[in-house]
Every structure is written in structure tokens, then in C-alpha cells.
N, C-alpha and C positions, 0 to 999 in steps of 0.2 A: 484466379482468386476463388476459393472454395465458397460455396454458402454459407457457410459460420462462418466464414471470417466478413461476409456481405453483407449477413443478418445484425453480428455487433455492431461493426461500424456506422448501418441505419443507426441503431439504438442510442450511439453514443452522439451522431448526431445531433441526438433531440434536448442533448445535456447541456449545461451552458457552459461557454468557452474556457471557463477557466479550469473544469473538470474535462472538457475532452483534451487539453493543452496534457492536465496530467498524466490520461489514459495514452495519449500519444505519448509521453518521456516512457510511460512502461512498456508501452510494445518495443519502442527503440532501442531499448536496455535489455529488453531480452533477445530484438533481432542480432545484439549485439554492437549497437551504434549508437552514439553520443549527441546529442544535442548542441551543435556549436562549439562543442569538446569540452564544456564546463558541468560541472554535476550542479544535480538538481537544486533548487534553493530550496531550505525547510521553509515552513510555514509557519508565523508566530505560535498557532496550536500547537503546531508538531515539536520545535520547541519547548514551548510549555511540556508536552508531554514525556519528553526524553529529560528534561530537569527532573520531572516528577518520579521518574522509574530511576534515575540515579537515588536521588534522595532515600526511596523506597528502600533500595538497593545495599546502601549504606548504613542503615536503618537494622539491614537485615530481615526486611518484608519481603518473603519469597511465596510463592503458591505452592500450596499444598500436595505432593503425586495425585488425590483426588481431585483438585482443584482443576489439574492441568488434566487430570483424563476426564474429564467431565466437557471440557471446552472440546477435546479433538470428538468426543461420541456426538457433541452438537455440532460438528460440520462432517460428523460419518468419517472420521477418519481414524 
């Protein structure tokens, strides 16, 4: 196991169980392996969130080419 991968997993430790539960579904998703072979359950939030962005959606509420180059130059990408 490399140090970064030694250094997260301290860190994620220190999270409570039901966020390292999650961080554990994404590393196995990206190791390329499933969870008891059933996909993730959403979350009431997340939920809510994915109703919200259809609505938006349908609405015809899109972000602006500024809007969305504004978000990638705030994570440097």
C-alpha cells in the first residue's frame, strides 16, 4: 500500500461511519467492484436533489457557458 493511499484512509478514519461507509462504496466502484452486487442506495437529500435538477431541467434552467467555466477555473480545471 503506497502512503497516500495510508495517509487517506487515517483521515477517513476519523469521519463517522456512515461517510467512511460511502467513501468505501467509491473506492470499490472505482476498484471496479460492487458492494454485495447491489447499487448504492441514494439518500433522501440526494433524492431531493436529482427531483430538483429534473424540474430545473424541464423548466429549461440551464447554466450559462460562463456559469460552468467559472465552476471548472474554481477547482483549477
Amino acid at each position: 500500500m503506497t502512503k497516500l493511499l495510508e495517509q487517506a484512509l487515517e483521515a477517513v478514519r476519523q469521519l463517522p461511519a456512515e461517510e467512511q461507509d460511502g467513501i468505501a462504496r467509491t473506492m470499490l466502484a472505482l476498484a471496479g467492484e460492487t458492494v454485495n452486487g447491489e447499487p448504492v442506495p441514494l439518500t433522501a437529500d440526494e433524492r431531493a436533489a436529482i427531483a430538483r435538477s429534473k424540474a430545473a431541467a424541464a423548466r429549461g434552467e440551464f447554466a450559462t457557458e460562463e456559469q460552468v467555466r467559472a465552476v471548472w477555473a474554481k477547482y483549477g480545471l
